[in-house]
N, C-alpha and C positions, 0 to 999 in steps of 0.2 A: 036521511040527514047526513051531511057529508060529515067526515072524519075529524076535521078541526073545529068542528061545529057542536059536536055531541059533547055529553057531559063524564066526564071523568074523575074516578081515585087516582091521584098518585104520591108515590113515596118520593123525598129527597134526602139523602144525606148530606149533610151540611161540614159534619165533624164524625168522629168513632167510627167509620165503619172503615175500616182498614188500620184500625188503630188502637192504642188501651187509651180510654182516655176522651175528653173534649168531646162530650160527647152532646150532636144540635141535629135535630131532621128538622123536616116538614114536611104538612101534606096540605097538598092542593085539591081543591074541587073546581069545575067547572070542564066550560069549552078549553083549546090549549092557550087562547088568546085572552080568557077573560077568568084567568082563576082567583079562586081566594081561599087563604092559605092558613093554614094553622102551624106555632112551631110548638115541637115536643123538646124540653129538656135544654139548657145554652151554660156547659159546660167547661172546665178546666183539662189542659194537659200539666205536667208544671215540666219546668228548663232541667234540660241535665247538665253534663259537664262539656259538652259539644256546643253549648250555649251559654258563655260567659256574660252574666249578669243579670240573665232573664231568669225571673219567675214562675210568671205563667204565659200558657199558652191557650188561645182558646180559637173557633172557628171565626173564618171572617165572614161576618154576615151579609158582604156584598150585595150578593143577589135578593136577600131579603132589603134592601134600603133600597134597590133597585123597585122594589115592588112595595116599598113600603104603603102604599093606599091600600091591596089587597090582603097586608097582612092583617087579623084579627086578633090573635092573641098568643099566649105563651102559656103553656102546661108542664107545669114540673112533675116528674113522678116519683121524684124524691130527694134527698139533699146534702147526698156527699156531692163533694168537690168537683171531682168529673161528671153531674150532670146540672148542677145549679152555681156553679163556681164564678161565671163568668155574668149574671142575669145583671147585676150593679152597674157592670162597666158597662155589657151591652144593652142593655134595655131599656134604657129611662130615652135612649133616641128615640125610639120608635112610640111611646106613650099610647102605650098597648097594654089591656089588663094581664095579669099574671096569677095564673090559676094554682094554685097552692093548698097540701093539709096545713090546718093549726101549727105540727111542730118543722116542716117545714120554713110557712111565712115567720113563725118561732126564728128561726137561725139565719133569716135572712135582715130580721132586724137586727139580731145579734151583732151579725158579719156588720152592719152596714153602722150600726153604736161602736162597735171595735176600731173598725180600719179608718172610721173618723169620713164615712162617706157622705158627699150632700145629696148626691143626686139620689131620689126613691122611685119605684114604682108602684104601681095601684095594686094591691092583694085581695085578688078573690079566694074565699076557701072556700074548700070543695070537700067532699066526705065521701068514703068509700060507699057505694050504692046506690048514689046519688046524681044522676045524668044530669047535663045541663047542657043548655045550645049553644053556638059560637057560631055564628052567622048559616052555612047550609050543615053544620060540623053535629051530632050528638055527641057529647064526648062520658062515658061512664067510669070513673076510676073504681079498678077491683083491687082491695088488698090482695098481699101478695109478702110472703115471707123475707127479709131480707137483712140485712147486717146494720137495717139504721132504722128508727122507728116511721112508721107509716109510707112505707113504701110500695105504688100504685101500679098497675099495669092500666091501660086505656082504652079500652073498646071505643072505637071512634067509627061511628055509622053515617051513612048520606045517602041518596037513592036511590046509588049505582051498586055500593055493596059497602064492606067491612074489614077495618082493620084491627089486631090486638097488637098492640103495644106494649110490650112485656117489660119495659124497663130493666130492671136489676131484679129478680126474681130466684126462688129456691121452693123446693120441696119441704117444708121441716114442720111436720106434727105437732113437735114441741117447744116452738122457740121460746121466748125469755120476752118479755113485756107485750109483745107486737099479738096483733089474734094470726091464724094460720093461714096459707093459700085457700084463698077461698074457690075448695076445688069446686065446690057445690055448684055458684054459678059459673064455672069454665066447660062442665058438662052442661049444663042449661043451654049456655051459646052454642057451644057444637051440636045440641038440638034444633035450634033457631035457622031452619036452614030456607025464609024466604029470599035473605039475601047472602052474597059468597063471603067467604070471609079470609083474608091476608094475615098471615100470624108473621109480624114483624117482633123477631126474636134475638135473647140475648147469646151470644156462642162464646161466650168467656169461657166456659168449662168442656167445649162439645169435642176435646180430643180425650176427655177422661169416662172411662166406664165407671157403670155403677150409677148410685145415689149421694147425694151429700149427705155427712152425717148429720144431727141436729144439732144444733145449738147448747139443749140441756145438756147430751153426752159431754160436751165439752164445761158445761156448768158442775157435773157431779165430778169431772175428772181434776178441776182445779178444787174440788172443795175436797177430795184428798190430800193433793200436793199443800194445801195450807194447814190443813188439820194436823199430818204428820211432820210439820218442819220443825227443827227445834229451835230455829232463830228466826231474826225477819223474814216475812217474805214480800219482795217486790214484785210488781205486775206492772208490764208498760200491753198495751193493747191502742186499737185506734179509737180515738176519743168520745168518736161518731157511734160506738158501738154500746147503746146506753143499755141491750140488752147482758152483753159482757159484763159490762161494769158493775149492773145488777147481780149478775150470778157470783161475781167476787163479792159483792157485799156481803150477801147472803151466806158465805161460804165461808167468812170471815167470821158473820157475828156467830155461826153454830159451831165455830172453834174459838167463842173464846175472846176473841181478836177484835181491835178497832182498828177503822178503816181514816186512811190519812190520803190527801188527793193532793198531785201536785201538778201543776200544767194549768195554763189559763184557759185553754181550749176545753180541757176535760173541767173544770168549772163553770163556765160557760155553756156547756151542753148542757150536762145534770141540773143544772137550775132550770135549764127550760123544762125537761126532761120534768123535772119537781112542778114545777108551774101547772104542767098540765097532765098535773096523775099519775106520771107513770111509775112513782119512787113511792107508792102509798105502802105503809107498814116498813119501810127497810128503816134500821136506827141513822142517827145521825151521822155525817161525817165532816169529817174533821179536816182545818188547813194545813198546808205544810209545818205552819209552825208550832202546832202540835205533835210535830214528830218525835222530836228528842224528851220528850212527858210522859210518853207510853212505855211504858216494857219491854225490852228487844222480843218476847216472845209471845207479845200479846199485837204487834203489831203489820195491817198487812199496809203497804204501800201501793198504791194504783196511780202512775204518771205516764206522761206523755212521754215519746219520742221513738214509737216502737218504728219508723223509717229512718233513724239514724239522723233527725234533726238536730246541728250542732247546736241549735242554741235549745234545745227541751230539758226536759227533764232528767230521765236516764243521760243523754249525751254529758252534761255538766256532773252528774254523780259519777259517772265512770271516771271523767276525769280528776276528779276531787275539785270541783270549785263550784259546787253548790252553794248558797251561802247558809242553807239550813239541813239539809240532811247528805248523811253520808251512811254507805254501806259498810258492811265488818266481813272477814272473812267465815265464812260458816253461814252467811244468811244466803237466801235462796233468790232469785230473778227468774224468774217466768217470763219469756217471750209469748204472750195469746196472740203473736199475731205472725203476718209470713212477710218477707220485703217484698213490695211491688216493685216488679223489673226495673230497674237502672238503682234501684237505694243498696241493693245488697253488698257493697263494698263496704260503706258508711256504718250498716247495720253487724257486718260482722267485726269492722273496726272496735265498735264501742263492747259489744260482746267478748273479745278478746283484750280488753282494759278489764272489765270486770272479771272476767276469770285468772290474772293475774293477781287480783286482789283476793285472789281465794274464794270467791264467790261460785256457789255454785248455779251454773246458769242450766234452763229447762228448755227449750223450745221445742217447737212443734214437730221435728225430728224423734226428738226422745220420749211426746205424750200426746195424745188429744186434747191441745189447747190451743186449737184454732180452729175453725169450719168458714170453706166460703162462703158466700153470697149467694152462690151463681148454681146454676144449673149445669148436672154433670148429664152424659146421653142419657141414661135411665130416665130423667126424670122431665127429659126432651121429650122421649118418644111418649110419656106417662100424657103431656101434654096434645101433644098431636091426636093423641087416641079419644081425647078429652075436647077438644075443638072443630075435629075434622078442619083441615082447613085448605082451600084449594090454593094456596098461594104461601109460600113461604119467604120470606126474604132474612137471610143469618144479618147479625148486627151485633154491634159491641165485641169487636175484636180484630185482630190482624191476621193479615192471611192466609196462616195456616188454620187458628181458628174458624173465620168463616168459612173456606174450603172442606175442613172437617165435617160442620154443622150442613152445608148443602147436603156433602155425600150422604147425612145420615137421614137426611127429609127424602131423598130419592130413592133411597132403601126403604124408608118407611110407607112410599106409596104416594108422596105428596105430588098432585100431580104437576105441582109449576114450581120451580124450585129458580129462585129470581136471585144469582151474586149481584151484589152491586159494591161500588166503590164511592168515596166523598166525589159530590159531584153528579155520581148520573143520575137519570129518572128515570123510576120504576110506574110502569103505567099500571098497576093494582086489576082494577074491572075499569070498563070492559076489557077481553083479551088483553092477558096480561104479558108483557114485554120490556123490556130493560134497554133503556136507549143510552152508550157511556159516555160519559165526559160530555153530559147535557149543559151543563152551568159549572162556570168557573169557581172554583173553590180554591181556598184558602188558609193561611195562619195569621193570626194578629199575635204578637207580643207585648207584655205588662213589664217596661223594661224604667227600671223605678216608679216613677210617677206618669212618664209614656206610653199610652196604644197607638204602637205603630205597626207599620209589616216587618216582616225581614228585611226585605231591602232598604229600611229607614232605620233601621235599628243601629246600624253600625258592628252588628253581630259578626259581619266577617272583618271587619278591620282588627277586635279584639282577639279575635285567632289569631291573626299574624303575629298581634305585638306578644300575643304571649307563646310564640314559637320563635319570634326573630328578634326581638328586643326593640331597642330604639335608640339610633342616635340624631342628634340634633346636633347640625353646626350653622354659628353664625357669623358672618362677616362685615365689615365693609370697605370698600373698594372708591378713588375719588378717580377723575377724568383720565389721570397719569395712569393708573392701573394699580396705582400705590394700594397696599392693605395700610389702613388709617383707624382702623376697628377692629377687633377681635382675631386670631377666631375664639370665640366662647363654644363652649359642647354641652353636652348634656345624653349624657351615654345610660340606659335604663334596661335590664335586665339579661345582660351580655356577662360572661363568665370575666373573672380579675384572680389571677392567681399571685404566688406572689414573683414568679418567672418571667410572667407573660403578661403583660397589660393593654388591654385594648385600649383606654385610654393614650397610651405613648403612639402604640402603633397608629392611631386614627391622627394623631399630632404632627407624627412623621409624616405619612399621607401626605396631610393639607399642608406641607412644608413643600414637601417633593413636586404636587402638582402647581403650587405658586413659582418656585425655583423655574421650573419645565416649560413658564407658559410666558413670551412676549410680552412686555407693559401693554401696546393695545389689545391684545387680547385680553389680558386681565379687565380691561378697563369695560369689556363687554360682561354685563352680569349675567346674562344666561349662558353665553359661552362656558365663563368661570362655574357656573353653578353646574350646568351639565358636567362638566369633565368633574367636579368633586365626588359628585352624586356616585359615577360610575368606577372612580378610582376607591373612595372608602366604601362601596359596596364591595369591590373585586379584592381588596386586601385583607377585608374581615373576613369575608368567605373564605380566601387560602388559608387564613388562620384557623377560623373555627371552624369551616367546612357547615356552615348556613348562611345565607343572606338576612343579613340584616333589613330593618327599616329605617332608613334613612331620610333625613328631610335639610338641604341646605337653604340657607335663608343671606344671598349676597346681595349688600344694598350698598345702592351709589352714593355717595357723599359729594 
């Protein structure tokens, strides 16, 4: 059988690999001309400060709309932000089922009641242990320990070979609500050895040795820190993390203390969280506006905004404009959590309001009150040992991360060690090979109410104005060349001292080039508008030493 004709695994990434974040693959089965495609995960990046206005970011799913008759379906393996963030905006196109656990499709109706969404998609749930077919696809979700409840790795089988799908995954014996890495069957499968098997893995952690710590160590380590405080104690953590929120509870009610929730996110979770068991025996808690009714020293606090979101919870407390609770100096602030790359300016801002206030603040620096997610080498290679697996491809992360994670699979013996980047195709079995920049890949931006690209977004025009300002002049000019109208300005984000005014000097300008220029000239409006354009660019910039953005508007009369 010729080569384009046989039947094929391969991987695609779509988003994440090369990056934290937005994270979409897919994998195709068939010949190369007749595939059908499953996608894993159609996640969130969000905008930093290089991206004025935007939100989120997520993969463009181009190539999938491109094939959309082959595509079959969507698999979440779980439901923070970066891997189910984006399923609302993109999925209801393609009206494709979306394979989901309980507290998953949980948060997707949540998101989709909250943000006021109309469009839905179709939710299958799925249960760890429980295989199910997708057109030539098996797909098996195995728990797998992780920082949010029910989160799946995917053994996805066909009749070429196999891939594991490790999602957001960790080693921890003892977490907090969730059951443990189900090591039991990951040795099963690396028993299983009729067909080969691709271990498509996470490298968020693979430049740190060691193991992760658990979860509980960091549940007994805050149920110190609350037990011995003598005044309040706050906790901002990420909201998502219903196993944290549990071990503060817990920690809280066996010192004593009731527990007060503030953030609509962290209510929002815990109710589902509640809904489907997983809060059975904790006591009650309570809303924010039972804050000021408790005890300063009976009281713990658990609110949003541990990334430095101006408008949550901790953000408005630090600044005093909460409109229900406020901190005292001598009460304690717990950070349980760490900033994810690009928040840490934000997050040590409000940290630094609060320890003005005399507050003493705790973070992950000074205790074990955070543990990640993710998998450190230890518990890489604990896996590899565990799967055998002839094919490895690193994933979830930038490229030091996956550079890291390769080296340590070809230390380890693995014998196909496949980098890939967004975009290329990894041919899985048969022989497996990495073709780059197979399919065009992409960003979409959430730019208010807008999904556009980059280049529609107007993202670089907002650079400019907010480096060069803006001025507007208007005119108008009648057949003589006479000015019969204006000029009117409108000058926006340009330095006014009280020496120096750009305003005078833009005045002068448009004085000097009408004075300078012939009536028939004048009487030409592009003529006139070019030489403006060029003369109040050339005079701001000697003054301020930046070009402005400029816009002249001369009309005939």
């Amino acid at each position: 059988m010729a080569k384009n004709q046989r039947d094929e695994l391969v991987f695609l990434p779509l988003g994440g690999v090369g990056e934290i974040g937005m994270n979409m693959a897919a994998y195709g089965f068939g010949p190369a001309n007749r595939r059908k495609w499953i996608v894993v995960d159609c996640g969130v990046s969000f905008g930093g400060p290089d991206l004025p206005g935007i939100e989120l970011i997520m993969a463009n799913p181009e190539f999938l709309e491109e094939n959309a008759d082959d595509v079959l379906a969507l698999v979440l393996t779980h439901s923070h932000e970066d891997h189910y963030g984006a399923v609302l905006d993109l999925w209801p196109a393609f009206d494709r089922p979306v394979y989901a656990t309980p507290f998953t499709a949980a948060m997707l109706a949540a998101k989709r009641a909250g943000d006021g969404i109309v469009e839905n998609v179709d939710i299958t749930i799925m249960r760890p242990g429980k295989a199910f077919t997708v057109g030539p696809f098996t797909i098996e979700p195995i728990n797998v320990a992780h920082s949010i409840p029910e989160s799946n790795a995917l053994l996805i089988t066909t009749p070429v070979g196999r891939a594991l799908h490790t999602g957001d995954w960790k080693l921890d014996p003892t977490p907090v609500v969730n059951a443990p890495t189900n090591i039991a069957r990951l040795e099963q499968i690396g028993s299983e050895s009729e067909l080969p098997l691709a271990l498509v893995c996470d490298s968020t952690n693979a430049m740190k040795d060691g193991e992760s710590p658990s979860e509980q160590e960091v549940g007994d380590n805050l149920a110190k820190l609350i037990a011995d405080a003598p005044h309040r104690v706050a906790v901002t953590t990420f909201a998502s993390n219903v196993g944290r929120v549990v071990s503060i509870v817990r920690a809280a009610h066996k010192a004593g203390r009731e527990v007060v929730l503030s953030g609509r996110s962290l209510h929002r979770i815990m109710g589902i969280a509640k809904e489907l068991g997983m809060l059975e025996g904790l006591p009650p808690l309570h809303d924010q506006d039972m804050f000021k009714s408790i005890a300063r020293d009976k009281c713990v606090l658990i609110c949003t905004g541990s990334q430095g979101e101006a408008r949550a919870a901790i953000a408005r407390i630090a600044r005093g404009d909460h409109p229900v609770i406020d901190l005292n100096a001598g009460d304690r602030m717990i950070f349980s959590s760490w900033a994810i790359p690009g928040n840490e300016r934000e997050v040590i801002d409000i940290q630094n309001l609060l320890i003005d206030k005399g507050i003493e603040l705790i973070t992950a620096n000074d205790a074990l009150v955070h543990v990640t997610g993710h998998p450190r080498r230890g518990e890489l290679q604990k896996l590899y040992s565990w799967v055998k697996p002839e094919v490895l491809v690193p994933v979830h992360g930038e490229a030091m991360h996956l550079e890291a994670h390769a080296k340590l699979g070809r230390a380890s013996g693995i014998p196909n060690v496949c980098e890939a980047r967004n975009g290329d195709l990894v041919r899985l079995f048969p022989e497996p090979m990495a073709f780059p920049a197979e399919v065009r890949t992409g960003e979409l931006y959430l730019d208010g109410l807008v999904l556009c690209t980059p280049e529609e977004s107007g993202v670089k025009g907002r650079r400019r104005l907010s480096f060069g300002g803006l001025i507007i002049v208007s005119l108008a000019v009648n057949s003589s060349g006479q000015v019969v109208s204006g000029p009117e300005m409108v000058i926006e984000g340009l330095p006014e001292t009280e020496d120096d005014s750009v305003s005078d000097l833009v005045e002068d300008t448009i004085a000097g080039v009408i004075k300078s220029m012939p009536p028939k000239r004048r009487a030409d409006t592009e003529v006139l508008n070019s030489a403006l354009f060029k003369a109040i660019r050339g005079e701001v910039n000697g003054f301020w030493g930046r070009k402005p953005n400029v816009s002249v508007f001369v009309h005939r009369v």
